[in-house]
C-alpha positions as CSV (number, residue, x, y, z in Angstrom):
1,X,187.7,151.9,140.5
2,X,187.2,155.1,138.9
3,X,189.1,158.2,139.2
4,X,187.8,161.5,140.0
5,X,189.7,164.8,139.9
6,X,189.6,167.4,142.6
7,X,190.0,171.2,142.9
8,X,193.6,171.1,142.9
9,X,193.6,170.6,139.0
10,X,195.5,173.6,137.2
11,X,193.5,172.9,134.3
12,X,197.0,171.8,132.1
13,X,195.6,169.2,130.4
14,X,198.2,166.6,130.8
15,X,195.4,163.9,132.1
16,X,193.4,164.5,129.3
17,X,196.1,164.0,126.8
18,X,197.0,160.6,128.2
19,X,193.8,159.0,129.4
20,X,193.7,155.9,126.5
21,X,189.5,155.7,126.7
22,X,189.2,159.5,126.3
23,X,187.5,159.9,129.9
24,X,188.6,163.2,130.5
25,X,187.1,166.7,129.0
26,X,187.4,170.5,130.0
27,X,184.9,171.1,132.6
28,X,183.7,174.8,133.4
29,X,186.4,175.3,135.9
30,X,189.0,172.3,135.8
31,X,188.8,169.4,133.7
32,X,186.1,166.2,134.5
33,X,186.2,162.3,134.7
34,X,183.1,160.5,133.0
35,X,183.1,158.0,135.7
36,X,181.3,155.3,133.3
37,X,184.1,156.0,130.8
38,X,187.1,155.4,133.2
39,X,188.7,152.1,133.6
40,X,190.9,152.9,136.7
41,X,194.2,152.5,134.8
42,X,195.9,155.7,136.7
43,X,197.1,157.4,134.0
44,X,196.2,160.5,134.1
45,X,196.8,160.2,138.0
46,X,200.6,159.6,137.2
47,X,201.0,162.5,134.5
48,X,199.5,165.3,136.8
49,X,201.7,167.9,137.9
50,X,199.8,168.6,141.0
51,X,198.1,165.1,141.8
52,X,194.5,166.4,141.1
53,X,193.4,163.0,139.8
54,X,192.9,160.8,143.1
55,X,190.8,157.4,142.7
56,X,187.1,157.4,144.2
């Protein structure tokens, strides 16, 4: 299942950095999951500081 990040994101960039199929970009506000991209593996879920990546 794909993840999705919501408006708790600070914007750190920690998921981006560690998502391994490059799912992850800066958005206008906070950064964005291409939902066709992710694979569901959690990663960027279990580097966020403030747990803004949450599965959908």
């Amino acid at each position: 299942m794909a993840y999705k990040i919501t408006d708790a994101c600070i914007s750190c960039g920690a998921c981006a950095e560690n998502c391994p199929v490059a799912a992850i970009s800066q958005g206008d506000t906070q950064y964005v999951i291409d939902a066709d991209t992710c694979i569901g593996c959690g990663a960027c879920a279990s580097v966020c500081p403030v747990g803004a990546p949450e599965e959908e």
